[in-house]
N, C-alpha and C positions, 0 to 999 in steps of 0.2 A: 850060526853066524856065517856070512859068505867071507871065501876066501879072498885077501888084498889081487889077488891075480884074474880073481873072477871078477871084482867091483870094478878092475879096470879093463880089463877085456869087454864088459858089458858096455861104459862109456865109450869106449874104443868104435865097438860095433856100431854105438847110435850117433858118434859122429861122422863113420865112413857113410853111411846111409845116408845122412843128411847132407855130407859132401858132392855123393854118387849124383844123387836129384839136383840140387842145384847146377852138378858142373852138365847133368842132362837138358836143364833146362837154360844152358847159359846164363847161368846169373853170377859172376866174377865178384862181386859187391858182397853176395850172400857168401859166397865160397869164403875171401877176407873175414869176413864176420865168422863164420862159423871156427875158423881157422884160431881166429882170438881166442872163441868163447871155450876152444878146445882147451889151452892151452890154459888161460883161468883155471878150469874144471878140475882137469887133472892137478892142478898146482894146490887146490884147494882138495878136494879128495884126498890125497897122500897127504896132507897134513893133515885131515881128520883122520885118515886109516892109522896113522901116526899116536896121535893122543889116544886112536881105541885099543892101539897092541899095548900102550903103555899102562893104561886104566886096565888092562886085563891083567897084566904081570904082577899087578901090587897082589898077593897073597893075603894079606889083610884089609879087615872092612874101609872103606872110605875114610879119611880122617875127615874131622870137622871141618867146613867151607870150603871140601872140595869142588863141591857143586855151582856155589861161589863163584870159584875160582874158574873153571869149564865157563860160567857165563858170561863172565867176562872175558876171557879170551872170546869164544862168539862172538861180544860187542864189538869187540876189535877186528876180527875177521869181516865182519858185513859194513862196517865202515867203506863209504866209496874212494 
């Protein structure tokens, strides 16, 4: 399993890339955009790395409708 410092360090990297090209190819519009979509990202990331330290910590098997429970949150989460 990767570690929470590497999932974001890697996002990190493919937004500075994506930044780097746009702000080379002057596109101010795209930079904005990317800028949001960082910030999304991240915001949703840590809350899934969030529920995966938690899901590992249980020492005991899954209780019943945990799984359930995981897909609903998801539903909620991709809500616009």
């Amino acid at each position: 399993m990767r570690s929470r410092d590497r999932i974001l360090a890697n996002l990190d990297t493919v937004y500075q890339e994506s930044y780097a090209r746009a702000k080379a190819d002057e596109q101010p519009r795209r930079m904005e955009e990317l800028d949001s979509a960082y910030l999304r990202d991240q915001l949703m990331m840590e809350v899934l790395l969030d529920i995966r330290d938690l899901l590992n910590r249980t020492t005991k098997p899954a209780e019943p409708g945990a799984m359930e429970q995981i897909a609903k949150l998801s539903s909620i989460v991709r809500k616009p």
